[in-house]
N, C-alpha and C positions, 0 to 999 in steps of 0.2 A: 459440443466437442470442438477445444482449436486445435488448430494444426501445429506439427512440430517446425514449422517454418518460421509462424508467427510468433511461437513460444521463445525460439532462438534469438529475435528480437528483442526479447526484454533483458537486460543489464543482467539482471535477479539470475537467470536461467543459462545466459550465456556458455555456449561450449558443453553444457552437462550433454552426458550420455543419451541417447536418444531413445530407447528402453523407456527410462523415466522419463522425456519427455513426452513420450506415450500418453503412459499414464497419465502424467498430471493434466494433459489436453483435455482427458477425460472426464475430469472433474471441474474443468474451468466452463463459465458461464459468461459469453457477451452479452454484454445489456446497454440500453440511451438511458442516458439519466438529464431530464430538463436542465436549464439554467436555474436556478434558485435550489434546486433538489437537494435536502439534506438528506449525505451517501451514510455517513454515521454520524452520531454524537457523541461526547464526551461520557465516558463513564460508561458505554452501551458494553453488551459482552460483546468482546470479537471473537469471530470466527470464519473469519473473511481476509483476505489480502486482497488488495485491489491495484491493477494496472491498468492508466490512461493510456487510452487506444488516440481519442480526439477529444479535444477542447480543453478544459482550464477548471483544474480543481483546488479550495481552496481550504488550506491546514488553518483552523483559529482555533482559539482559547479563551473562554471567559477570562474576564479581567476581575480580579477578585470587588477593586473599587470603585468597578463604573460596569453600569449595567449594558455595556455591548464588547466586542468580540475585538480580539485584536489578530488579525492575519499573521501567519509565524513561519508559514511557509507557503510557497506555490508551486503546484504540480501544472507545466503546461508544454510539458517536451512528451511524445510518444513515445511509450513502453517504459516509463517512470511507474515504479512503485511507489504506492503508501496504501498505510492501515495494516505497519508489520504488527501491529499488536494482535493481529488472529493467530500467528506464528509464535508470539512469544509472550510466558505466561507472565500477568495472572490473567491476560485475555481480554482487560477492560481496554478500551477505545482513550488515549491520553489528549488529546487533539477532538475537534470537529471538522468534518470534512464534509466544501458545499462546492456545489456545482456553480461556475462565474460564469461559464457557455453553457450552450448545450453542449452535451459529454457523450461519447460512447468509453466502454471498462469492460475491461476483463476482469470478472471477479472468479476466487480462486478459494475454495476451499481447504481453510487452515487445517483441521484436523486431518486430511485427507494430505495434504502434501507434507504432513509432517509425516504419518504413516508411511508414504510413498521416500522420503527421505532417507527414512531410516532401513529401508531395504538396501539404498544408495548411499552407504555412510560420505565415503569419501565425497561423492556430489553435495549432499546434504550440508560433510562440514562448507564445502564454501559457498552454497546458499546462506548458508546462515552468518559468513560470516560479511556476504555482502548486506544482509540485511543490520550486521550491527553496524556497517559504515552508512548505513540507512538512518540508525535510529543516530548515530552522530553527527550526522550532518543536520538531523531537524533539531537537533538539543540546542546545536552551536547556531542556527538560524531563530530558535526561540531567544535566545540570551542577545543577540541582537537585536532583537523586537522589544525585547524588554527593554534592553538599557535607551534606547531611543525612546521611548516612553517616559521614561523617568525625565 
């Protein structure tokens, strides 16, 4: 269980009703995850949202023409989300996510906070709409990784 103190800290959660913070404390899981730790891969199902609590997580992509990974984005400010693909369908993993320190995360289950959302419409729309400024902000940091490449 986290607390609604801790929750309020994350960007994602800011200011929602405390009701549903509740809740969703209820369903969130801390965990350490090594340095090297792969947190998901590309193509996994998600069903997870995850927020760094400590240390340094690392957004990459297969490179379709070279057999290693190109970095697209970096997660290393506390209470930064990623891995909104457990929140929005079709629930595959777009990205791989590895651990560059050792890490602690709050992992947070997606179906579960969608359910708990949707008791919460209005909190719910701007969860969700901070997570589309989530997935915009990694799209416009992939098209920068890429065009440096090229």
């Amino acid at each position: 269980m986290t607390d609604v103190h801790t929750l309020s800290l994350i960007e994602l959660f800011r200011d929602l009703p405390e009701p549903l913070l509740e809740e969703i404390g209820g369903f969130c899981q801390e965990i350490s995850a090594p340095k090297g730790e792969l947190i998901f891969d590309i193509e996994d199902k998600a069903d997870k949202l995850h927020v760094l609590l400590s240390g340094q997580v690392n957004i990459r992509v297969r490179m379709a023409s070279k057999p290693d990974y190109l970095t697209v984005s970096v997660i290393n400010q506390p209470y930064q989300a990623f891995g909104w693909s457990g929140v929005v369908a079709p629930h595959h993993y777009t990205a791989s996510a590895i651990c560059e320190d050792d890490c602690r995360l709050l992992v947070v289950d997606g179906p579960k906070l969608m359910a708990a959302m949707e008791r919460f419409p209005e909190a719910g729309f701007v969860v969700m709409r901070r997570v589309a400024e989530i997935i915009s902000g990694r799209l416009r940091s992939s098209h920068v990784a890429l065009i440096k490449t090229l």
